[in-house]
DOMARZA-120470 format. One record per residue (C-alpha): residue in three letters; x, y negated, z negated. Coordinates in nm, 2 decimals. Each point is the difference from the previous one (the first is absolute). Layout:
# residues N
+-----+--------+--------+--------+
:  aa :     xx :     yy :     zz :
+-----+--------+--------+--------+
: ala :      X :      Y :      Z :
...
+-----+--------+--------+--------+
END
This chain:
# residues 427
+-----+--------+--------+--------+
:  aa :     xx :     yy :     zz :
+-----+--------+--------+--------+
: unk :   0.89 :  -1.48 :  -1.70 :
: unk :   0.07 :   0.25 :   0.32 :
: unk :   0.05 :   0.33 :  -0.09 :
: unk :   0.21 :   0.22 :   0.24 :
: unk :   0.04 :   0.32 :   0.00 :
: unk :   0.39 :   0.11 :  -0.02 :
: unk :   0.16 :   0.35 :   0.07 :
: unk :   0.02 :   0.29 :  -0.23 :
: unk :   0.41 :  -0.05 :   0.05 :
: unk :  -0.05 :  -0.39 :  -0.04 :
: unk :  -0.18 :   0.03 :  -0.33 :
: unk :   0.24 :   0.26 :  -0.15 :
: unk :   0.32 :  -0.19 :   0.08 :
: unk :  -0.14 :  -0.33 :  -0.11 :
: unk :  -0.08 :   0.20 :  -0.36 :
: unk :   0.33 :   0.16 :  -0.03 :
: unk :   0.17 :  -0.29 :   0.07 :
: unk :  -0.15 :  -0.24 :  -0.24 :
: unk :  -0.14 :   0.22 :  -0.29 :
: unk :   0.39 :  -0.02 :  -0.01 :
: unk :   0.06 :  -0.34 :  -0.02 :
: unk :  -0.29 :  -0.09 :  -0.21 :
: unk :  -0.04 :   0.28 :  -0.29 :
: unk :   0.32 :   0.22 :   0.08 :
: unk :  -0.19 :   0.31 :   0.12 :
: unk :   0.17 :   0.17 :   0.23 :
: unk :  -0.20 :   0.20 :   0.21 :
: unk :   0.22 :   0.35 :   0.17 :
: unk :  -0.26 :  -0.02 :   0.29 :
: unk :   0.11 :   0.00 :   0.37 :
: unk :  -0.16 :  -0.03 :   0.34 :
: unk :   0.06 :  -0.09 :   0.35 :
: unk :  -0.17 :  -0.11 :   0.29 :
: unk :  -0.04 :   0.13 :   0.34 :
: unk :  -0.16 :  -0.13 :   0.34 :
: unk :   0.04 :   0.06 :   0.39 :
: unk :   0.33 :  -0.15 :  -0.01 :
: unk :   0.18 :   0.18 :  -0.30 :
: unk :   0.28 :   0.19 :   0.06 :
: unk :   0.06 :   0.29 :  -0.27 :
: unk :   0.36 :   0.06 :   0.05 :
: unk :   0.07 :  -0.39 :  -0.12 :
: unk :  -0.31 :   0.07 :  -0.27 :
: unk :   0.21 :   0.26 :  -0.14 :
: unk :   0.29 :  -0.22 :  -0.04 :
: unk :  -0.15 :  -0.26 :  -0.14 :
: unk :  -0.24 :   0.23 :  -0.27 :
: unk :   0.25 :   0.28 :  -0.06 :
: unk :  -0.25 :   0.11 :  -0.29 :
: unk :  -0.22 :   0.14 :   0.32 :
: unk :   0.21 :   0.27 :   0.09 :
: unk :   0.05 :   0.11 :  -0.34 :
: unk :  -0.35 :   0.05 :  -0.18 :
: unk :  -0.32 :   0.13 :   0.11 :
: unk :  -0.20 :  -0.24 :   0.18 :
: unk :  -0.41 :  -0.16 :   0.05 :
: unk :  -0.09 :  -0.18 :   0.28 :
: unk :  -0.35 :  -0.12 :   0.10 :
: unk :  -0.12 :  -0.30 :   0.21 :
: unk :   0.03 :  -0.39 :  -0.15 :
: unk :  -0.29 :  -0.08 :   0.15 :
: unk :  -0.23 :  -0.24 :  -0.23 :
: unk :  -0.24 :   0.29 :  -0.02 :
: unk :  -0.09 :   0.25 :  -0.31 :
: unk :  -0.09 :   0.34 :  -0.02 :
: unk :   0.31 :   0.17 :   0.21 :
: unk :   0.03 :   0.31 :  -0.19 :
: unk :  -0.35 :   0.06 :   0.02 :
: unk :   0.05 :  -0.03 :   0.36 :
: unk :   0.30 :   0.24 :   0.07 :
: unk :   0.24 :  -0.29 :   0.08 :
: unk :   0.23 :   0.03 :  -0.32 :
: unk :   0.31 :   0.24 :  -0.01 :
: unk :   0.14 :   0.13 :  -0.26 :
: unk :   0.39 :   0.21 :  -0.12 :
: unk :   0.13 :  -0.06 :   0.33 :
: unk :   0.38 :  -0.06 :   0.15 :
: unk :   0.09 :  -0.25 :   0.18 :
: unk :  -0.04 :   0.18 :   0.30 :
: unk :  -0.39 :   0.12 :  -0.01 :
: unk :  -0.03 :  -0.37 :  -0.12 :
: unk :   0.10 :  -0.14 :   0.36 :
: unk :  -0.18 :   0.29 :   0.15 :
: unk :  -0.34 :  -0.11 :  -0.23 :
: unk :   0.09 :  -0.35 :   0.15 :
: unk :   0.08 :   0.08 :   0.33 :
: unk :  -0.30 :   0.19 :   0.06 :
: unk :  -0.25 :  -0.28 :  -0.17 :
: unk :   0.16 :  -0.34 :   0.12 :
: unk :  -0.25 :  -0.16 :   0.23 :
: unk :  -0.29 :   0.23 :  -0.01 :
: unk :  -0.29 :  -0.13 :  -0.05 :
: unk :  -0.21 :   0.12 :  -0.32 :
: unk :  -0.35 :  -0.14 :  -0.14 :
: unk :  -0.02 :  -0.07 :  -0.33 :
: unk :  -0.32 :  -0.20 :  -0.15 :
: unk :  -0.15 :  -0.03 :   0.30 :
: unk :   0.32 :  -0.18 :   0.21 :
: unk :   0.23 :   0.16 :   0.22 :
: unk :   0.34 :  -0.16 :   0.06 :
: unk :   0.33 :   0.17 :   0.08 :
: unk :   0.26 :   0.10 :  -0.31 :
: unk :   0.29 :  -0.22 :   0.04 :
: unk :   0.15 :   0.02 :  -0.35 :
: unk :   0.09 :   0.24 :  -0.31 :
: unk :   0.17 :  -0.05 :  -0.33 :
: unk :   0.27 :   0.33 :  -0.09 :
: unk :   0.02 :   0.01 :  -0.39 :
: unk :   0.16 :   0.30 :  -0.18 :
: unk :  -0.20 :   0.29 :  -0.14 :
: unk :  -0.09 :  -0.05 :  -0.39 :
: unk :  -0.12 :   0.35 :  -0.10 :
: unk :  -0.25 :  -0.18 :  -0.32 :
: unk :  -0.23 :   0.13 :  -0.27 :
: unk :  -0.19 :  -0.29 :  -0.12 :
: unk :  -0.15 :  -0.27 :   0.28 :
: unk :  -0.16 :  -0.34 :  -0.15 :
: unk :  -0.19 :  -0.29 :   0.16 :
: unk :   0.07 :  -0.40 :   0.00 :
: unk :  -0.12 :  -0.28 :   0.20 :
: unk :   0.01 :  -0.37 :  -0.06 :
: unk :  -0.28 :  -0.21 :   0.20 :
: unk :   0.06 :  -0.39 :  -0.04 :
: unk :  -0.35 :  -0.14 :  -0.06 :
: unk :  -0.07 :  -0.38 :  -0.02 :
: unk :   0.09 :  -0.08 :  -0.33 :
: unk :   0.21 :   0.30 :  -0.09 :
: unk :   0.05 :   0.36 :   0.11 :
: unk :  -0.17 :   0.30 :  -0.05 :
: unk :   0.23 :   0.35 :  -0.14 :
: unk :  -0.08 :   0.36 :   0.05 :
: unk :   0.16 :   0.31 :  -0.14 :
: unk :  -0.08 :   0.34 :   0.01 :
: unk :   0.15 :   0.31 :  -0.12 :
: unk :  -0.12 :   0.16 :   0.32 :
: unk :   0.13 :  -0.16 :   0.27 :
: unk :   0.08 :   0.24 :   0.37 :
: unk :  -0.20 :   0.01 :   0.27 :
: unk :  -0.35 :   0.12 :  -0.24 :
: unk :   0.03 :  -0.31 :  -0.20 :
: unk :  -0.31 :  -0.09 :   0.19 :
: unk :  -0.21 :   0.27 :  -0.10 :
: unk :   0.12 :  -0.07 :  -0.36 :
: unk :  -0.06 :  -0.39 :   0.00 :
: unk :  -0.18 :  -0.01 :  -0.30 :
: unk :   0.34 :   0.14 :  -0.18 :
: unk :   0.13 :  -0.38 :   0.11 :
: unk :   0.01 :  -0.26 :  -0.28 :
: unk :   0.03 :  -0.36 :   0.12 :
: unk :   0.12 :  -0.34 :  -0.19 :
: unk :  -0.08 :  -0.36 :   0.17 :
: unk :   0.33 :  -0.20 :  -0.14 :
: unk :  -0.06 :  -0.39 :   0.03 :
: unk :   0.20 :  -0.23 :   0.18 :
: unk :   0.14 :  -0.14 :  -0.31 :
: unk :   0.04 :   0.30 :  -0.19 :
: unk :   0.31 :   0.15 :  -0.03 :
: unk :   0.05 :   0.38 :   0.09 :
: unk :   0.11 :   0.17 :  -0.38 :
: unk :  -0.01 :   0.35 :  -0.11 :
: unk :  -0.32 :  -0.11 :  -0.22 :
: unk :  -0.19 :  -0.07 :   0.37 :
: unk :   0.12 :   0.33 :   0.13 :
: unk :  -0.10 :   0.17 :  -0.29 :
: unk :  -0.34 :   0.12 :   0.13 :
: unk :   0.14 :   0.13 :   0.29 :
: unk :   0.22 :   0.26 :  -0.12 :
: unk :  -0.14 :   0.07 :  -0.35 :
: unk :  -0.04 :   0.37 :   0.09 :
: unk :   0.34 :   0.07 :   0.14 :
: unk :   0.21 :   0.22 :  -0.27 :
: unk :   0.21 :  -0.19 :  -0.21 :
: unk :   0.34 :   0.12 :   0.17 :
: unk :  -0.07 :  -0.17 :   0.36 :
: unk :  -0.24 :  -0.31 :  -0.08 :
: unk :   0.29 :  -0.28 :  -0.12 :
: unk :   0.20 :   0.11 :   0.36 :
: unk :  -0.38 :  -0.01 :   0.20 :
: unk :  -0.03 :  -0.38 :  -0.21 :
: unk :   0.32 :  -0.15 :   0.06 :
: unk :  -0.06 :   0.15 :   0.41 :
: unk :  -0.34 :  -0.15 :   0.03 :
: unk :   0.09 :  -0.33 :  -0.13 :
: unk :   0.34 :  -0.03 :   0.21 :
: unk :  -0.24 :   0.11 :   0.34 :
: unk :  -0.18 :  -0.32 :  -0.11 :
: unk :   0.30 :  -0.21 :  -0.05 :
: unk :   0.06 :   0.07 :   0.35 :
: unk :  -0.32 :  -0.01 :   0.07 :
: unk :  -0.06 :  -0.41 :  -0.10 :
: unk :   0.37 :  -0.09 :   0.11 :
: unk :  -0.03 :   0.12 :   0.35 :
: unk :  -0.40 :  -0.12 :   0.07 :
: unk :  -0.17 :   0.32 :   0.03 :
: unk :  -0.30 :   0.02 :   0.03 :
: unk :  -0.03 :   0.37 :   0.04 :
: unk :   0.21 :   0.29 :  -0.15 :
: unk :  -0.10 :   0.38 :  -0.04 :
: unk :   0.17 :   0.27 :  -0.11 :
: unk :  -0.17 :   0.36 :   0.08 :
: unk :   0.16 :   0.18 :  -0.12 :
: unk :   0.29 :  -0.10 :  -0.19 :
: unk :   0.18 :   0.25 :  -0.24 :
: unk :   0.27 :   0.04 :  -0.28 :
: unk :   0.30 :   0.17 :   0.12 :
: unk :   0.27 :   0.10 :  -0.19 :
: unk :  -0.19 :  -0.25 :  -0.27 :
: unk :  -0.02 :  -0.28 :   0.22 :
: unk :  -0.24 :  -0.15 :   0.24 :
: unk :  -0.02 :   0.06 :   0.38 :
: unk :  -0.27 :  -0.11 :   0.24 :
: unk :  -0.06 :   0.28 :   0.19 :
: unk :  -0.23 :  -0.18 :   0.23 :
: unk :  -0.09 :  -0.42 :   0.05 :
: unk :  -0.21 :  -0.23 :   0.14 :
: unk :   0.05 :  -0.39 :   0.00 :
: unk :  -0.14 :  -0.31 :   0.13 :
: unk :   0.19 :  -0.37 :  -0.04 :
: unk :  -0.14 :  -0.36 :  -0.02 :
: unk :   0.17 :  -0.11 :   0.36 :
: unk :  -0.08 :  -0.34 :  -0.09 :
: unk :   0.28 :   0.02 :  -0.30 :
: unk :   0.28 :   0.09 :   0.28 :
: unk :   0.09 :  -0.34 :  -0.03 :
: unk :   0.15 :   0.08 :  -0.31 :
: unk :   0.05 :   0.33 :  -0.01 :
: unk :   0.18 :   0.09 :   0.32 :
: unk :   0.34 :   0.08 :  -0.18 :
: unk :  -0.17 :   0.23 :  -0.23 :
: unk :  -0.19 :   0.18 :   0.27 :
: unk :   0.28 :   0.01 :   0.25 :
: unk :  -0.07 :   0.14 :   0.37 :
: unk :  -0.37 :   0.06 :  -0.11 :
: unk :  -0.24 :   0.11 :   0.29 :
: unk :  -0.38 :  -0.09 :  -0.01 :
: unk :  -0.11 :   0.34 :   0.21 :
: unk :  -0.39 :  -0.03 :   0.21 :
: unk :  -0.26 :   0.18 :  -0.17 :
: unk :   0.01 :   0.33 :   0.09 :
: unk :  -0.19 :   0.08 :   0.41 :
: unk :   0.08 :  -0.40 :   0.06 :
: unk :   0.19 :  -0.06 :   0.31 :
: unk :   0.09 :  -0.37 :   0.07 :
: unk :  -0.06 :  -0.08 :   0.43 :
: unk :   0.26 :  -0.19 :   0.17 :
: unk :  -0.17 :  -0.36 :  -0.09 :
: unk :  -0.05 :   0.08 :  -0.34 :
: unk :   0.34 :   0.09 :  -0.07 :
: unk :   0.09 :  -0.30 :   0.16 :
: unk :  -0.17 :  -0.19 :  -0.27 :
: unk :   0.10 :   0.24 :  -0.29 :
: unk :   0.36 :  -0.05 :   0.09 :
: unk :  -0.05 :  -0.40 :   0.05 :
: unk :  -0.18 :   0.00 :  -0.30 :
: unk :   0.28 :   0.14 :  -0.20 :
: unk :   0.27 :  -0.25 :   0.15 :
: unk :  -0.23 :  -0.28 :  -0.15 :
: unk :  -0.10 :  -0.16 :  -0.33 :
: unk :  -0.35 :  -0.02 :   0.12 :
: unk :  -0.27 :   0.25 :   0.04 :
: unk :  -0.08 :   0.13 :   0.34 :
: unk :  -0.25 :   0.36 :   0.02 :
: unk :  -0.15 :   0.13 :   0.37 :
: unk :  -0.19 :   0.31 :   0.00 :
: unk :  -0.15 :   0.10 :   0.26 :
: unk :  -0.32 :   0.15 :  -0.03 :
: unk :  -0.19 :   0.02 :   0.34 :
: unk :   0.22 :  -0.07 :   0.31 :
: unk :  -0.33 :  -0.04 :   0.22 :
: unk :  -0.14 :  -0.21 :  -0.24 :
: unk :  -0.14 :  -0.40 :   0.09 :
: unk :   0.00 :  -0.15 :  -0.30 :
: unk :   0.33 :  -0.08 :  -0.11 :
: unk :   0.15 :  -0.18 :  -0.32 :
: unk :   0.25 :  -0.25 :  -0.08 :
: unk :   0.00 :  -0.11 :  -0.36 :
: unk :   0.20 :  -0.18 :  -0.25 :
: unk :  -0.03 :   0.13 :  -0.32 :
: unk :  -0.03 :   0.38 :  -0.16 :
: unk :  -0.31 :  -0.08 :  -0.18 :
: unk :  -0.15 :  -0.19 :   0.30 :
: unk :   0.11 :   0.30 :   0.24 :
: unk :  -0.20 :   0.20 :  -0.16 :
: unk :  -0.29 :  -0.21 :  -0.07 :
: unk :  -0.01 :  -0.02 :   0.37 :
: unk :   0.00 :   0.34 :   0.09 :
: unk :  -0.23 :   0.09 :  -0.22 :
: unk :  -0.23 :  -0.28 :   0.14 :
: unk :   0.03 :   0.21 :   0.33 :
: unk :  -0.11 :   0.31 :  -0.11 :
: unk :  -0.33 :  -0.16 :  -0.26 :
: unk :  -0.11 :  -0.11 :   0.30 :
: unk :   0.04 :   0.32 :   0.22 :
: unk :   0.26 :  -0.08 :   0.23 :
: unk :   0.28 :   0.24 :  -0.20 :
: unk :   0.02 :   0.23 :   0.35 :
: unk :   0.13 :  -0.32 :   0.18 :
: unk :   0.24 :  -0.09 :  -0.26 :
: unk :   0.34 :   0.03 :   0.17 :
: unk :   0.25 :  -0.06 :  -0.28 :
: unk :   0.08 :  -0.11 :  -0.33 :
: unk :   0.24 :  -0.31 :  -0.05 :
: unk :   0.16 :  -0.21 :  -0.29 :
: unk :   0.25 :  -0.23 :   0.04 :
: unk :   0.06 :  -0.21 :  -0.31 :
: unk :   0.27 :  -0.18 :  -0.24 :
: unk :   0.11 :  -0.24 :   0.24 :
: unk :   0.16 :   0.14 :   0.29 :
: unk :   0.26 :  -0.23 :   0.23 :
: unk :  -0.18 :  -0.11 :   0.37 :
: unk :   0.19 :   0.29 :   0.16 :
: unk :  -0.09 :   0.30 :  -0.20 :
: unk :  -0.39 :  -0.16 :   0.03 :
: unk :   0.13 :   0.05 :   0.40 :
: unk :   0.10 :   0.35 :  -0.01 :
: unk :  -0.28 :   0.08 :  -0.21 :
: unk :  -0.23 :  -0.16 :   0.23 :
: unk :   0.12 :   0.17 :   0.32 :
: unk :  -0.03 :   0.34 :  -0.11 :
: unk :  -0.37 :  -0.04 :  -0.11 :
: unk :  -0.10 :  -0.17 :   0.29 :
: unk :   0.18 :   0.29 :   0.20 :
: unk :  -0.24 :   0.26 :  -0.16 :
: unk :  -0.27 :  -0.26 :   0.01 :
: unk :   0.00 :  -0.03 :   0.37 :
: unk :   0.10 :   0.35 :   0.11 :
: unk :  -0.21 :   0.20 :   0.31 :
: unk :  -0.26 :  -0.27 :   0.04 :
: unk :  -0.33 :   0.17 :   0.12 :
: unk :  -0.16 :  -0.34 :   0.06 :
: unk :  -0.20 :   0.00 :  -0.30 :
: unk :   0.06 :  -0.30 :  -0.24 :
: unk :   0.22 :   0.00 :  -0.30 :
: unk :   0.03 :  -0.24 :  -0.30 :
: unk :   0.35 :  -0.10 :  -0.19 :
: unk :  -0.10 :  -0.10 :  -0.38 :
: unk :   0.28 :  -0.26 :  -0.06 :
: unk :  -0.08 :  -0.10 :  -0.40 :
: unk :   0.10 :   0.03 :  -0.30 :
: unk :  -0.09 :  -0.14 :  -0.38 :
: unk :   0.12 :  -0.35 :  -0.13 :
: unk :   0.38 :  -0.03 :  -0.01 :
: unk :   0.15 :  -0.07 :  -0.29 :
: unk :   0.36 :  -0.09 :   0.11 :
: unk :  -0.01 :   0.12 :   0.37 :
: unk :   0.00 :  -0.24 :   0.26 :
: unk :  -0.27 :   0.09 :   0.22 :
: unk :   0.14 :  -0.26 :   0.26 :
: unk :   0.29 :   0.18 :  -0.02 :
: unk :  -0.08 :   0.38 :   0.00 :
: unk :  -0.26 :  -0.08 :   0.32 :
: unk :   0.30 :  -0.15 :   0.18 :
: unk :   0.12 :   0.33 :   0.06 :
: unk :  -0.37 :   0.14 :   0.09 :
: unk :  -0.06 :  -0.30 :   0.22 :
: unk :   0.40 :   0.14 :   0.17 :
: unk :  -0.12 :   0.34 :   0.06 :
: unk :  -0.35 :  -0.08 :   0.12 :
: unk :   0.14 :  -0.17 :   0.25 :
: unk :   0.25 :   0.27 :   0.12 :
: unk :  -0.32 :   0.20 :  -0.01 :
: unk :  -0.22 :  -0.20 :   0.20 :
: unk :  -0.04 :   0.26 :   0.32 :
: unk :  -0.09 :   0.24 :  -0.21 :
: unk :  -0.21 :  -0.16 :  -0.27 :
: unk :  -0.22 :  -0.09 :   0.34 :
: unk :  -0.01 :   0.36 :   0.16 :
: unk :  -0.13 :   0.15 :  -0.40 :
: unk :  -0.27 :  -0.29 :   0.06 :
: unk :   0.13 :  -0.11 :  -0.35 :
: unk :  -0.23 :  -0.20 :  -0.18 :
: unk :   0.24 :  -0.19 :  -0.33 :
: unk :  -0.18 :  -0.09 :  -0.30 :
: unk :   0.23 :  -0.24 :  -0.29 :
: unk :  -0.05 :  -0.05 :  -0.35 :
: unk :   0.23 :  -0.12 :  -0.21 :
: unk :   0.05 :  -0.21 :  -0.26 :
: unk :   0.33 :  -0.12 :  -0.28 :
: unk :   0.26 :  -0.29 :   0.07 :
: unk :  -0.01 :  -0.17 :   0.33 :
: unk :  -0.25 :   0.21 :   0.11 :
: unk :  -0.21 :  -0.26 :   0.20 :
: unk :   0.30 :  -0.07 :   0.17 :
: unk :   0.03 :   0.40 :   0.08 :
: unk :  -0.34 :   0.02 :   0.14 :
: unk :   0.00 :  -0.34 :   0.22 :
: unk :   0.31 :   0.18 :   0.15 :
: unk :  -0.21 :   0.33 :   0.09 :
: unk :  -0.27 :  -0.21 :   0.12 :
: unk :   0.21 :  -0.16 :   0.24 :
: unk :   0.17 :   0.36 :   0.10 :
: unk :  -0.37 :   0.11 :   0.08 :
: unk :  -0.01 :  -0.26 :   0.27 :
: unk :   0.33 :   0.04 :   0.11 :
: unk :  -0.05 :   0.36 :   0.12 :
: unk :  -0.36 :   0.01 :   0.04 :
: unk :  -0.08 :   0.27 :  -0.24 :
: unk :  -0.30 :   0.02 :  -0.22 :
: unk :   0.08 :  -0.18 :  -0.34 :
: unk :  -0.22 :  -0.02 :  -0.29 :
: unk :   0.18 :  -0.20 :  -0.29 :
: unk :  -0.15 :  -0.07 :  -0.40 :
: unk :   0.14 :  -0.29 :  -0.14 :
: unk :  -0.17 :   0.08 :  -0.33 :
: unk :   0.20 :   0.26 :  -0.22 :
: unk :  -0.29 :   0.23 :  -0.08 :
: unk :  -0.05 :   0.40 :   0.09 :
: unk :  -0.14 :   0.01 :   0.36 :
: unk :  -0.24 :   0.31 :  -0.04 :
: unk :  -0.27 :  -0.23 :   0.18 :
: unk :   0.25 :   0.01 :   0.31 :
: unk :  -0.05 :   0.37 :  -0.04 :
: unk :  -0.38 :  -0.01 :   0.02 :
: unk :   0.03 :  -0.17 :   0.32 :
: unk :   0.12 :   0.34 :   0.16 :
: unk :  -0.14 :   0.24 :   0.14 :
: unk :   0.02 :   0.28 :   0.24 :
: unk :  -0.23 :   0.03 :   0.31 :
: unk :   0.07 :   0.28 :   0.27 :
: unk :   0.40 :   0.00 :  -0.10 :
: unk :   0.07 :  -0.31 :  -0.04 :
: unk :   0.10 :  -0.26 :  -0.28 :
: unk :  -0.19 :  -0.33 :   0.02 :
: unk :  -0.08 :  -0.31 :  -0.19 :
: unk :  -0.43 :   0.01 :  -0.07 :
: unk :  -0.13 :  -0.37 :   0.09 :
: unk :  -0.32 :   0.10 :  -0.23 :
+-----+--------+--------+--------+
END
């Protein structure tokens, strides 16, 4: 399971939507979304109810604690709401120790409320975990110990007995509407692969629920089948993450594929650069760098996986050996080309579009003074790896190749660095 992190606008239409279809609640919440390229006059038209009520507005962000930080509004018009907006939009703020510009803001209307309450549900491995508190808001911290917690099993259905110990304290006149609520926010919950869903706080107005403030996080691996349900659903960066011009490249390829294709760039000045098929492998790999004190030099992180076509292997392959080989200083480098055994992949296959782009690369593979280690192993993997060997003699570039699938932290021990620069160790 992947969980992603969703908008506070994404998670609140998704619930009013389909608490709807699935239980019959229907939620009087509204909200609407603003950015850089929003225009309010055409806002207005489409959301009539924001000229007409009282209004919040606060960033939509992925990051907690904005009233405590003075970036929450409150009983404004329409008008100091675009002011508020106007005068925040893409200034930068630090919050949890990042600093990114504000790009986005949810506008909901004002709910004057007594009463606030507390509810998350946290998908665990074999079932989910639920919280509730009668003092939910922005001290529900300080008062955690007021939270009482169920773990639901997988198999276990979610019945007013189950809720029971959750709400037992709640007077008599609001606990059946606070059961039937909890149970139709896990309906939604299950049908829609959440794997993440907190409410703090929600409230009863006018005797019915409204989530006065969310947080959600979907499984993205369920898209496949959920994509309907979610509609134009928008997987933001975490908050102070800015994607560079290569690795959006490879975000927005890997969208476009059925594959799995991740670039992160983590030292641009780095020499040892990775390569590898497999998520679990990918990280097995640079962890290997970094046991064996060489996490300074690590350059990037890289996954490609699930059996990408020759061409995206290509595109792939370019950008990484772009960063790879950038402003050579004349010290040596080293490309980690690997990856665990293949279960379906064709490693002949997948290196045919590495073998493509190593050769486009060839000037400046030699001016980086790359040195290309291969390890790989799954079907037609001999064939794969007799293919790089004869690439290495085709251009002339050092080549170290494992026929044997095992993990090649030996290869690691051969390196070392002597007076700035990265050499094999004959001893």
């Amino acid at each position: 399971m992947a969980r992603k992190k969703i908008r506070e606008y994404d998670s609140k239409r998704l619930l009013k939507e389909h608490l709807k279809r699935i239980v019959g609640i229907d939620l009087q919440i509204c909200s609407a979304q603003v950015t850089e390229s929003t225009d309010f006059t055409e806002l207005v038209k489409n959301e009539p109810w924001l000229s007409s009520t009282k209004l919040v507005v606060k960033p939509d962000m992925l990051f907690g604690k904005r009233g405590k930080s003075g970036l929450v509004a409150l009983d404004l018009d329409m008008a100091q709401v675009a002011q508020f907006v106007k005068e925040r939009l893409g200034v930068e703020v630090e919050m949890g120790g990042c600093k990114a510009p504000i790009t986005t803001f949810i506008i909901e209307p004002f709910v004057p409320h007594d009463q606030e309450y507390y509810l998350s549900f946290v998908s665990e491995r074999l079932g989910c975990t639920i919280s509730f508190s009668e003092c939910g808001g922005i001290e529900v911290e300080e008062n955690w110990d007021k939270v009482k917690t169920i773990y639901l099993p997988a198999e276990n259905p979610m019945t007013s007995d189950a809720c029971a110990p959750l709400i037992a304290t709640l007077p008599l006149e609001v606990r059946g509407k606070i059961d039937d609520f909890i149970k139709g926010v896990f309906a939604v919950f299950q049908d829609l692969d959440f794997t993440f869903l907190e409410m703090n706080p929600f409230s009863l107005v006018n005797g019915e629920p409204y989530p006065l403030d969310m947080r959600g996080e979907l499984d993205d691996t369920a898209a496949f089948k959920n994509f309907k349900k979610w509609g134009n659903i928008e997987f933001p960066l975490p908050f102070g993450r800015v994607l560079s011009p290569t690795e959006s490249f490879i975000h927005k390829l890997d969208e476009k594929t059925s594959a799995s294709l991740k670039f992160t760039v983590l030292n641009p000045k780095g020499r040892i650069w990775t390569m590898v098929a497999g998520g679990g492998a990918s990280v097995i790999y640079a962890d290997t760098v970094g046991d064996l004190g060489y996490a300074s030099e690590l350059g990037n992180y890289a996954e490609y996986s699930g059996a990408p076509n020759e061409d995206e292997v290509l595109q792939y392959a370019r950008v990484i050996l772009d960063s790879a080989t950038a402003d050579p200083d004349g010290r040596k480098r080293a490309l980690l080309i690997g990856g665990g055994i293949a279960n379906f992949t064709d490693v002949a296959a997948t290196f045919g579009g590495i073998i493509r782009a190593l050769r486009e690369k060839e000037s400046k593979l030699k001016a980086a003074r790359m040195h290309i280690y291969v390890r790989r192993g799954g079907p037609n993997y001999q064939r794969g790896l007799a293919k790089m060997r004869a690439l290495g003699e085709e251009l002339g570039i050092p080549f170290e190749l494992r026929l044997l699938p095992t993990i090649p932290v030996a290869w690691w021990r051969t390196f070392k660095v002597s007076n700035g620069y990265l050499h094999e160790n004959d001893a």
